[in-house]
N, C-alpha and C positions, 0 to 999 in steps of 0.2 A: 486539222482543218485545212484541206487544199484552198488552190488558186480560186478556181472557180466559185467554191462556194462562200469566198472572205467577197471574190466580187460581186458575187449574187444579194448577201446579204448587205453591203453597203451600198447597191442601187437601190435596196428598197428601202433603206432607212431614208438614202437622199431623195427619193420620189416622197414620201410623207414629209420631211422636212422643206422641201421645195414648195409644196403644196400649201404649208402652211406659213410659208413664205410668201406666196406667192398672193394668199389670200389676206395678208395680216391691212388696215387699212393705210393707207399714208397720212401724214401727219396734217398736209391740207385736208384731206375728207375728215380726217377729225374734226378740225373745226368746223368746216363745212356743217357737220352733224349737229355739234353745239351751236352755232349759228341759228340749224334751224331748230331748235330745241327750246334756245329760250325764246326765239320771237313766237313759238308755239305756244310757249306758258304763256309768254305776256298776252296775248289773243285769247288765250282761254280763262287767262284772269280777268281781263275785258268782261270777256261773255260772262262770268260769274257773277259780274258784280251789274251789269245791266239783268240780267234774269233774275236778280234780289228784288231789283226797283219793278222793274215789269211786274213780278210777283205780289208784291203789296199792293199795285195798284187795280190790279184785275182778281184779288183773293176773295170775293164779294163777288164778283160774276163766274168763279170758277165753278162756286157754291152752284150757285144758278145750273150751271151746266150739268153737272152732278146727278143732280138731282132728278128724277123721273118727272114729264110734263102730266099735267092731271090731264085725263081723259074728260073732265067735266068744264073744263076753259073754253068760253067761246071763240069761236074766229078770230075775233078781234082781239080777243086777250091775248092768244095765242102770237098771233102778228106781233103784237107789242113788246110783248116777252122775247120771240126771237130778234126783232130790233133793239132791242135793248143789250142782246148778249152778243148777235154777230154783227151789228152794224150795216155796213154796205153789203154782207154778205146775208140778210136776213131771207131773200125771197127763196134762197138755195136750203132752206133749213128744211125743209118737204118736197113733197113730188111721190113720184110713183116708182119704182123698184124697176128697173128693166136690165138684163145683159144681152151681148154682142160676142157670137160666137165668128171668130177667125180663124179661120185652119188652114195648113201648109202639108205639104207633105211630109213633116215629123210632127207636128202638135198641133192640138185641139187650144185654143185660146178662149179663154170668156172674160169679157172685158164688161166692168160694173156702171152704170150712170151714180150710182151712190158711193163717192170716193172718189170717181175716174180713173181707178185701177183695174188692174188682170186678180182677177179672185178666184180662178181656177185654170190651172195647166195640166194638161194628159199629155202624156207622152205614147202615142198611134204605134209606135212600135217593142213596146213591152208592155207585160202584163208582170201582176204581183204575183206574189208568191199562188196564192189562191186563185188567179186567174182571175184578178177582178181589173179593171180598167186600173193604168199605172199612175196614179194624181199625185201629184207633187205636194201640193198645200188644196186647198176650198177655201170659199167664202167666209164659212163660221168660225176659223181661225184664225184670220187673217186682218191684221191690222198697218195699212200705208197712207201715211198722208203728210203732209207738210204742216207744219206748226211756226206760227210768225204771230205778230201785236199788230192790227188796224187798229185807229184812234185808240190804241190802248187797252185794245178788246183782245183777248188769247182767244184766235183761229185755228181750229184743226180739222183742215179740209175732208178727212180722213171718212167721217156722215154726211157731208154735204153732195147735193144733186149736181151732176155735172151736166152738161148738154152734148150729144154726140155730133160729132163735124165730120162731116167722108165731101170730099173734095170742094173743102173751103164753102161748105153751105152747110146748114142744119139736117143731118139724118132724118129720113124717111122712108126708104128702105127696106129689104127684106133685112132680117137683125142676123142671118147667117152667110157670112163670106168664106170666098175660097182662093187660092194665089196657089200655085204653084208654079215650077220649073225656077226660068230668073224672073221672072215675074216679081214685082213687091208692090204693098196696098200701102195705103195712109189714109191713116185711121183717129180722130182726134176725138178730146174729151175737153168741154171748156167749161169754167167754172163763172159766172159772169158776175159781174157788181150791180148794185141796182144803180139805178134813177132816182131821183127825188118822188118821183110816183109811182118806184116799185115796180119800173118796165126794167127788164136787161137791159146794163148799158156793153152798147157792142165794143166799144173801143176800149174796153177795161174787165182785162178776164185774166185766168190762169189756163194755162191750157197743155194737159199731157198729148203728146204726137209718137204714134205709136207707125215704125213700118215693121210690117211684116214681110221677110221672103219667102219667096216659092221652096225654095230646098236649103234652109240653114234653122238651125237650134237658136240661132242671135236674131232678138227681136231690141230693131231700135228705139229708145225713148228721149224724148227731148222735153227738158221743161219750158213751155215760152213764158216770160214773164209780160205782159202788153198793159203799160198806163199805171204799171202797180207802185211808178214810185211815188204816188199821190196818197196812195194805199197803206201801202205795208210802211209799219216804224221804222227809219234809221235807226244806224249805230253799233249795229251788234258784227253787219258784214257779214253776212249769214244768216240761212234760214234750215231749220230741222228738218229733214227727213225721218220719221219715224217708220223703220218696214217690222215688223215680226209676225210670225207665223208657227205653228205647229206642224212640225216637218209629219209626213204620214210612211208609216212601217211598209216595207217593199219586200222585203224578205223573210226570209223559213226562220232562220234561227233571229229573235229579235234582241237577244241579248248582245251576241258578234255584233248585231247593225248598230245597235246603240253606242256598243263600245268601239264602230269606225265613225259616229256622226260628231260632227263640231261646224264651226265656225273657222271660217279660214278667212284672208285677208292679207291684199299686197300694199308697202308702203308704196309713194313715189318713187322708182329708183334704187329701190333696195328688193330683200328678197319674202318669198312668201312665208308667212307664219299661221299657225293655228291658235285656237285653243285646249285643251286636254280634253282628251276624248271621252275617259272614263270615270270624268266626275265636273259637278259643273263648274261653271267658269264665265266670269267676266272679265273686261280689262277695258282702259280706257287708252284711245289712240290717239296720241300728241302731235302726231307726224303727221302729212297730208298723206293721204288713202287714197290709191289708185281703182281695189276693188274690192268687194266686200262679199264672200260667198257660203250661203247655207248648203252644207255638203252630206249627205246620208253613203250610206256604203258605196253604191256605185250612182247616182244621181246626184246632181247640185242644183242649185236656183240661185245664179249672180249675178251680182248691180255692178254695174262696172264705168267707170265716170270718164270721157274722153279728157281730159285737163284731171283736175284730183280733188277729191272730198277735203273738206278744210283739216275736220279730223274726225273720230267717231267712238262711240262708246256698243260693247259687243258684250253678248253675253249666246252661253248655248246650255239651259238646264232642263230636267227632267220632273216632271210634275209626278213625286209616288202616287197622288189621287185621282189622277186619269187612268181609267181604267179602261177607254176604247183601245180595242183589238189591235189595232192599226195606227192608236198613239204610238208618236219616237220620238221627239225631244221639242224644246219651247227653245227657236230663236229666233235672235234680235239683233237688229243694227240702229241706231242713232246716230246719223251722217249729216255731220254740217256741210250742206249746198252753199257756195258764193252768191252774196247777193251786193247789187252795188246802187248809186244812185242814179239810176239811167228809167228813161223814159221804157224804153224795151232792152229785156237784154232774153238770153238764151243760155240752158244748160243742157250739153249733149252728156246724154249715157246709152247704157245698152243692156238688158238682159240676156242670160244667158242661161237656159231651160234645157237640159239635156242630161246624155248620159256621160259618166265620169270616167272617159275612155281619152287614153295616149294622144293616139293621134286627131281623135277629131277636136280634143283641147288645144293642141301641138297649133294647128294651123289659125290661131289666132292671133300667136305671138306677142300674149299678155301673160304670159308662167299660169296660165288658169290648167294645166297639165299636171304642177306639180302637186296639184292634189291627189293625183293617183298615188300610193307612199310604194316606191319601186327603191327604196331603199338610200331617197337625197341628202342622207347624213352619213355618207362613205361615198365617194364620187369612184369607186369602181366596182363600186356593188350597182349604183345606177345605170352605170355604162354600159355594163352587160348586161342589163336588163333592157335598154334603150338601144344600144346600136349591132346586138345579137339575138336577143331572145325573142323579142317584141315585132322582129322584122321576119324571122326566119315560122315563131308561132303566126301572124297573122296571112305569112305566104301560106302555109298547111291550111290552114283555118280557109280559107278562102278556095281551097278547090278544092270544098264542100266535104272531107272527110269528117268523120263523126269524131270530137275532142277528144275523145278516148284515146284513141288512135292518132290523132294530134300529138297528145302527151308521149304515147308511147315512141313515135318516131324523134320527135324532141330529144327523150332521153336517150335516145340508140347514138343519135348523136354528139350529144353533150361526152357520152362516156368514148365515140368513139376520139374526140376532140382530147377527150384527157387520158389516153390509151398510154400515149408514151412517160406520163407520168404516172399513173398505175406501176408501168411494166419496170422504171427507175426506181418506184416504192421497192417494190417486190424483190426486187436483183438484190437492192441494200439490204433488205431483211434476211434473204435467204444469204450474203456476207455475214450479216451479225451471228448468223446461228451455225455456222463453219466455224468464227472465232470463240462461242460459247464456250467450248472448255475451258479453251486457253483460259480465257476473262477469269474464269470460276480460281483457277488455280492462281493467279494472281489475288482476287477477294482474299485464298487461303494465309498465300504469302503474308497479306497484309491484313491482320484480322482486327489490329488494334484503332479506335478511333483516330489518335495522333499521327496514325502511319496513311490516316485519309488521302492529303498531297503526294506522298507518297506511289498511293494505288492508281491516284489517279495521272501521275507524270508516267506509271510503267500500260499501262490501260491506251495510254496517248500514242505512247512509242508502240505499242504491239498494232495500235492501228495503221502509223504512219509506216512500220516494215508491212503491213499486210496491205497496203494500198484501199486502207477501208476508211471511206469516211462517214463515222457514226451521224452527221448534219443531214447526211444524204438522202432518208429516209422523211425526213419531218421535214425541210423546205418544199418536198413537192405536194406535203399533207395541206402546206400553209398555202400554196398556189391554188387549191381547190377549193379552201374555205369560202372566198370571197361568191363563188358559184352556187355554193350550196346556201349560201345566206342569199342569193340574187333570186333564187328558186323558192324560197322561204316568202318574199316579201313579192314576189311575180303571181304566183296563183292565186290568193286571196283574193287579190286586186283588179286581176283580168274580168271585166264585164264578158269578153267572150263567151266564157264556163256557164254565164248566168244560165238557169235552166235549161242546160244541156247534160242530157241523159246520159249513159254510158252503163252496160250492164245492169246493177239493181242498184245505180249510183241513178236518183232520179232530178239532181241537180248537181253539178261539180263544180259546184261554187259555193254550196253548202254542206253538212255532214251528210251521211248514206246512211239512214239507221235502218238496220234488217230486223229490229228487233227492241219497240217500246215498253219500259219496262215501269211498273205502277209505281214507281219509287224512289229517289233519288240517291245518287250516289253519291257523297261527300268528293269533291275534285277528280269526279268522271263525268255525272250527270245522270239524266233517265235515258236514256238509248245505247244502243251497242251500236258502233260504228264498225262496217267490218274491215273498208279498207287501212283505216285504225289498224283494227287488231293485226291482220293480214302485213303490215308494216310494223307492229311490234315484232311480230314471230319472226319475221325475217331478220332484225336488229339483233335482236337476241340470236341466232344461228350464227349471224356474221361477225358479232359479239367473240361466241366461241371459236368457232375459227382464227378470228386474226388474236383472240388471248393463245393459243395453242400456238400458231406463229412467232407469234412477236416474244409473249411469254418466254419460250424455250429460248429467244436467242438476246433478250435483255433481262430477264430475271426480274422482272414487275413483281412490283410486291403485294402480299395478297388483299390485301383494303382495296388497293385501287384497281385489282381484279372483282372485287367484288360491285365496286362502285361501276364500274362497265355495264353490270350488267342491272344498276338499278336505274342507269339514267331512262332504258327503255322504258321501263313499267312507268316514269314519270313521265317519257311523252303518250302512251298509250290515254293519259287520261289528259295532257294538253290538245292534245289533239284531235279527242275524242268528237269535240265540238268545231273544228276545224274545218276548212274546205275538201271534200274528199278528193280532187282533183292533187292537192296537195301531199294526202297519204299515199294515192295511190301513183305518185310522181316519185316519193321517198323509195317504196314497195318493189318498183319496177330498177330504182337503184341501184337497191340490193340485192335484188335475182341476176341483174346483169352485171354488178360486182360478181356475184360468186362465178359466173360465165369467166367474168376477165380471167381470175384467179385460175383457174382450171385451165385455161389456155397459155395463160403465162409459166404456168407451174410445167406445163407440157414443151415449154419453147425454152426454158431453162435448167440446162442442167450441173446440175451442183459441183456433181463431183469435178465437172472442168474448173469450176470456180475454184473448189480447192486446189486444183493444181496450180493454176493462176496467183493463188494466194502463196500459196511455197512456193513459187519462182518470185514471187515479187519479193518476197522476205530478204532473199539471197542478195539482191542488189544492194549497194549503198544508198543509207537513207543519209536527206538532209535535213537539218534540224528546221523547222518555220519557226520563226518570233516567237509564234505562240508559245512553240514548245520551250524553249530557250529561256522565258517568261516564267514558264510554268518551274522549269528547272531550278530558275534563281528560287523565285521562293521556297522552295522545298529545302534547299541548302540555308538559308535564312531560317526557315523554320525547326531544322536538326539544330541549327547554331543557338539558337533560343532555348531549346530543351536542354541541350547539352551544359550549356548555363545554368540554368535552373539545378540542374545536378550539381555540378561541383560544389552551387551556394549550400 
């Protein structure tokens, strides 16, 4: 083992040990952490035990609510009934259904008078898979409202009629608006209290404030609280948010969507977390919550709290008895809002309705980014994804060539970028298979297992006189990986690819099947993927070549020649279902490997090597550590057998 590579190999251990040094916490943020940990229990133990009380005392009008109003009640009963179950908030129990469509130039908005929510989002610049308008969630799924105790009544504004407010007066208006450029609208929803005589009282409402821009995905919301501390029960220090919804299917394959959609969510000041993708999940959040987001493969829909949610309970599951086309998954947030004892007070947040893309997440500088998964569990798998891939793919991208093409200049580069590594692979290989005899004749020398340290001290030394060092080969194997796992976790992910063509590849962002087959294949599926295939065959070729290489000048034994060639046939069907953008990123690898090979094979020639190699022999060699290391024990271990004998 030379100079170079003892120092090659101890920078990168200290850059992993550094790193995780670097990130380990300090001993104040520890407690910092517990600090806030238990005063979160105790808060939540609070609210535990006021929502028992609260509970028994309104379990008799929950009934009530429950329960369907009979059709045959008159007016008056009717009245009575809803007074009796919402109190001040009786006259809001009916009304007439109306929405308020907002549009910007990214999304279509419809905002409900029953709830005072947005019940439907389109997003103007994509279409699904089928070409049908892109909706995030609708009305018939969708469940947002605020839940609190008035005189001890459970309120869930969530059916209640709200009143529409557009510049601090009562809507009357056309119900379709439009904002564009920097332009922004304010758009309100108020929920009023009655009177003693069942008129609105003006000074005592709830009221969502909605702006919308001209050209941004962030629509902001403010909750105002006005006169409610008359209203709503102390004590708890909070009021419920309840949002969930039925996310709707966007793409071709809906098993891949399913298995990218979850629940994601940042604490205060710490980093962002999910839930599991591929099976369901809830979990309850102790800590205060910055943002709370429903995330599908490339689209998201997120609440995002200017200050921080108190804490929140999440869940992201899959109903097997939905059987719409366009069902994807059942999620939920339950976010405890700050409420205090103030005459008026105010909670800023913000949605966020868009597509799940780098940079337009990037430029908000809430981590609402790292939901793209570019690989943020290896911070140099993300880096080249982020400060090479991502910059140099959306420069191509951008002057308008077609992805395919994209891809392909990508890869010309990548390989030409790891040329001199290739070309340092290659040199070493073609060293090792000049010294193959040799080696073999030493194996001979030493055929017995005990003479192992042996083979392996005379194996050391014939490399150290041949100036060959066997590391030389596999550090620059290990220099590429981190690239090929960056391109792994890059293509899936890129909204670019979304329904972009390329050849008979009719989205690169999903599989290319040339060919549906009535029947399913156990861990392949029912289509033939060809960029798939077309990237298997080539694996397999490349396969045999570098065993025929490498083979002849290490001596691989035959299992793990065989196993070479079985990992292909296992991604043939991993993959099968995969992005084809992906296969055919792998595909293009491999032809311009074999390119490399054949030019390198043409720019090196061997026999100088060997000469190279007999002059180098002839010098005096110096022993390294290692060897000297390696030397003792082997004399330690003749001295132990030789023992053993005479016993």
């Amino acid at each position: 083992m030379d100079k170079n590579t003892i120092i090659g190999l101890v920078l990168i251990f200290a850059i992993f040990i550094g790193f995780s040094i670097l990130n380990q916490p300090s001993k104040e943020e520890i407690e910092r952490r517990q600090r806030i940990q238990d005063s979160i229990a105790q808060v939540n133990r609070q609210r535990d035990s006021l929502l028992k009380i609260k509970h028994a005392e309104s379990e008799e009008i929950a009934e009530v609510e429950k329960r369907e109003v009979d059709t045959t009640l008159s007016q008056e009963q009717l009245t009575l009934e809803n007074l009796d179950r919402l109190g001040v908030f009786a006259s809001s129990a009916t009304g007439a259904s109306e929405e308020y469509l907002i549009e910007n130039e990214h999304l279509r908005i419809w905002i409900s008078n029953v709830g005072g929510k947005i019940v439907n989002v389109e997003l103007k610049e994509y279409k699904t898979f089928d070409s049908l308008p892109l909706v995030l969630f609708n009305n018939d799924d969708l469940i947002f409202g605020y839940t609190f105790f008035a005189n001890s009544r459970r309120i869930n504004t969530d059916k209640l009629y709200f009143q529409p407010i557009f510049n601090n007066q009562e809507f009357s208006a056309d119900r379709e608006m439009m904002v564009s450029g920097s332009d922004s609208l304010l758009f309100a929803m108020r929920l009023y209290t009655d009177n003693p005589d069942g008129t609105p009282d003006k000074n005592r409402y709830i009221e969502y404030l909605y702006t919308v821009y001209g050209d941004d995905y962030m629509i902001g919301y403010k909750l105002n609280l006005v006169g409610m501390d008359k209203v709503i029960d102390h004590g708890s220090g909070f009021i419920d948010l309840n949002w969930e919804t039925e996310m709707r299917r966007q793409e071709k394959s809906l098993v891949n969507e399913r298995n990218e959609s979850t629940v994601y969510w940042k604490y205060d000041k710490e980093s962002v977390k999910y839930l599991s993708e591929r099976k369901d999940a809830k979990e309850s959040l102790k800590l205060p919550v910055k943002w709370v987001s429903f995330k599908s493969r490339f689209f998201v829909a997120t609440l995002i709290a200017d200050q921080s949610f108190t804490n929140a309970e999440i869940s992201s599951v899959t109903d097997p008895k939905n059987t719409d086309d366009h069902y994807l998954k059942n999620m939920s947030a339950l976010v405890a809002v700050p409420f205090g004892n103030e005459a008026n007070q105010s909670f800023d947040m913000n949605f966020y309705f868009g597509p799940n893309k780098y940079k337009t997440l990037k430029q908000y500088d809430l981590d609402l980014e790292r939901q793209v998964p570019l690989g943020w569990s290896f911070f140099l798998i993300a880096w080249i994804n982020i400060y090479a891939v991502i910059n140099v793919f959306n420069w191509l991208g951008d002057s308008g060539l077609n992805y395919g093409i994209v891809i392909l200049i990508l890869t010309v580069l990548l390989k030409l970028v790891l040329l001199p590594i290739a070309y340092k692979t290659y040199k070493s290989t073609a060293k090792m298979r000049i010294l193959k005899p040799e080696i073999d004749e030493i194996a001979k020398k030493f055929p017995k297992p005990e003479d192992a340290m042996k083979k392996q001290q005379a194996t050391m030394t014939l490399y150290k006189k041949a100036g060959v060092n066997p590391m030389a080969g596999c550090v620059p194997q290990l220099l590429q990986f981190p690239i090929l796992i960056a391109m792994f976790r890059f293509f899936p992910s890129s909204i670019e690819l979304r329904q972009q063509s390329f050849l008979w590849a009719h989205d690169l962002s999903s599989y290319d099947s040339i060919l549906d087959l009535p029947f399913n294949i156990p861990f392949y599926g029912s289509h033939v993927s060809l960029f798939t295939l077309l990237m298997t065959i080539s694996t397999i070729i490349y396969t045999k070549i570098n065993n025929k290489l490498m083979g002849s000048s290490t001596g691989q034994m035959p299992g793990m020649k065989t196993m070479m060639y079985i990992m292909p046939i296992m991604f043939l069907g991993i993959f099968n279902n995969f992005a084809s953008a992906l296969s055919y990123y792998y595909f293009l690898a491999n032809i311009m490997t074999f390119a490399q090979m054949y030019l390198i094979r043409k720019t090196i020639d061997e026999e100088k090597i060997h000469q190279q190699i007999l002059m180098q022999k002839t010098k005096p060699v110096k022993k390294s550590k290692f060897q000297r290391k390696l030397e003792e024990l082997s004399k330690q271990q003749q001295q132990i057998a030789n023992s053993r004998k005479k016993r």
